[in-house]
C-alpha positions as CSV (number, residue, x, y, z in Angstrom):
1,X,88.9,124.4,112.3
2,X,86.7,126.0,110.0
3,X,87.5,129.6,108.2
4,X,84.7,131.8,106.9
5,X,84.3,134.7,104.7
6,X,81.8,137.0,104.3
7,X,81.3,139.1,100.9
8,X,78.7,141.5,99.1
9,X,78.0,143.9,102.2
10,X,77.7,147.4,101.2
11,X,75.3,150.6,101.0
12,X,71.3,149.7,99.0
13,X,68.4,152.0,99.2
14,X,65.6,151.4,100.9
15,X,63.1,148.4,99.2
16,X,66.6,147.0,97.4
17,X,68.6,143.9,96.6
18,X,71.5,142.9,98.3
19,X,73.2,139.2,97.9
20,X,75.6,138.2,100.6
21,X,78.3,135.4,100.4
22,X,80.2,133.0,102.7
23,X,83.0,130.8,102.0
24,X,84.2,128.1,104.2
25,X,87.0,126.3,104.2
26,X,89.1,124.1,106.4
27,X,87.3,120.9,108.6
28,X,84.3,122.0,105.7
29,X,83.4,118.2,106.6
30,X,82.6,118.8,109.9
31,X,79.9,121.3,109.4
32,X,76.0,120.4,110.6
33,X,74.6,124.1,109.6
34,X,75.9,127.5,108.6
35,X,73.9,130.4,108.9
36,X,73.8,134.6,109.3
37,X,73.2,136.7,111.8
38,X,73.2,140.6,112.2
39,X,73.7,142.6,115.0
40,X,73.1,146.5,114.9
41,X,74.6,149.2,116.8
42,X,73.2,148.9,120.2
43,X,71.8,145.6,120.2
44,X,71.9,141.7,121.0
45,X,73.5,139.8,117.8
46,X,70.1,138.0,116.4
47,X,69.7,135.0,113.9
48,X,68.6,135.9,111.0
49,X,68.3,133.0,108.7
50,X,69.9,129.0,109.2
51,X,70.8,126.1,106.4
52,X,71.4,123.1,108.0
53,X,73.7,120.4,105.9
54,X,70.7,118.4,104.5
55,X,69.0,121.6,103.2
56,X,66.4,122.4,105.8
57,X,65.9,126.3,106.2
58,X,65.0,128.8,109.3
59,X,64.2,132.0,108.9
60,X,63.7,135.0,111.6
61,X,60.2,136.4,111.3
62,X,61.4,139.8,110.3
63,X,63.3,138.9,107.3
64,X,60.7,136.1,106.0
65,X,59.3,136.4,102.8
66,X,62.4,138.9,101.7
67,X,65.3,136.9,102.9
68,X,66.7,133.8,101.4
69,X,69.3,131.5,102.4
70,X,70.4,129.0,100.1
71,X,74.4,127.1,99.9
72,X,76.5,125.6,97.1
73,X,77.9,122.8,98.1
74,X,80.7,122.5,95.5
75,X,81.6,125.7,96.2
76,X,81.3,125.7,100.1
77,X,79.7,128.8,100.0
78,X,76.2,130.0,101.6
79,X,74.1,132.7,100.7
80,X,71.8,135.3,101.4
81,X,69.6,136.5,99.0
82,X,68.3,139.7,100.9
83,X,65.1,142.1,98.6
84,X,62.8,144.3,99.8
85,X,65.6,145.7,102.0
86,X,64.3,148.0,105.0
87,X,66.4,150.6,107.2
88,X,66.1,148.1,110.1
89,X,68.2,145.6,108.5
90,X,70.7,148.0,109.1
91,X,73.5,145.6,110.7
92,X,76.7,144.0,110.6
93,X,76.0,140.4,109.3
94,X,78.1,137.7,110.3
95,X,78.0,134.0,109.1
96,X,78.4,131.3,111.6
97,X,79.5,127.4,111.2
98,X,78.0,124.8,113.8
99,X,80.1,121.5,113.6
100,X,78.8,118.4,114.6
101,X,80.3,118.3,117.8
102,X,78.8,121.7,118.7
103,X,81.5,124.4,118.2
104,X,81.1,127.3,116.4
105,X,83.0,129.5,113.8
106,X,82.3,133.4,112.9
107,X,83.3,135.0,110.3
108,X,84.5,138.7,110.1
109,X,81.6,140.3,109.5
110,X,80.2,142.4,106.2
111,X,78.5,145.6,106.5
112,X,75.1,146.6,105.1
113,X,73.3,149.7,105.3
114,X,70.2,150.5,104.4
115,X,69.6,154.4,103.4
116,X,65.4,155.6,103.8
């Protein structure tokens, strides 16, 4: 099993910085990616940005250019660096663990809300 948990949510003005955190512990060897997604009130949870374990990135159109995903591996923590921060990023953001033989962990979820 792998646990995760998400940090660094909160309430940014519009065109602000935000840095969210995941740690992950437990069967931490088994993990192939880690990644975020958000889902907003009303809507389909959507991927927002993947690592995978050798370093590869993905990003969701929306958030390229101001998002950033990056991980610490002697830390076993992943981040997202999130500037330029819009009132449609308004979401929950969850991290997510894909293991190598295809099942997935979530984490909590951390809040962030972006005032116009």
């Amino acid at each position: 099993q792998v646990q995760l948990v998400e940090s660094g949510g909160g309430l940014v003005q519009a065109g602000g910085s935000l840095r969210l955190s995941c740690a992950a512990s437990g069967s931490i060897f088994s993990i192939n990616a880690m990644g975020w997604y958000r889902q907003a009130p009303g809507k389909q949870r959507e991927l927002v940005a993947v690592i995978t374990s050798i370093g590869s990135t993905n990003y969701a159109d929306s958030v390229k250019g101001r998002f950033t995903i990056s991980r610490d591996n002697a830390k076993n923590t992943v981040y997202l660096q999130m500037n330029s921060l819009k009132p449609e990023d308004t979401a929950v953001y969850y991290c997510k663990a894909r293991r190598r033989e295809g099942s997935d962990s979530w984490g909590q979820g951390t809040q962030v809300t972006v005032s116009s």
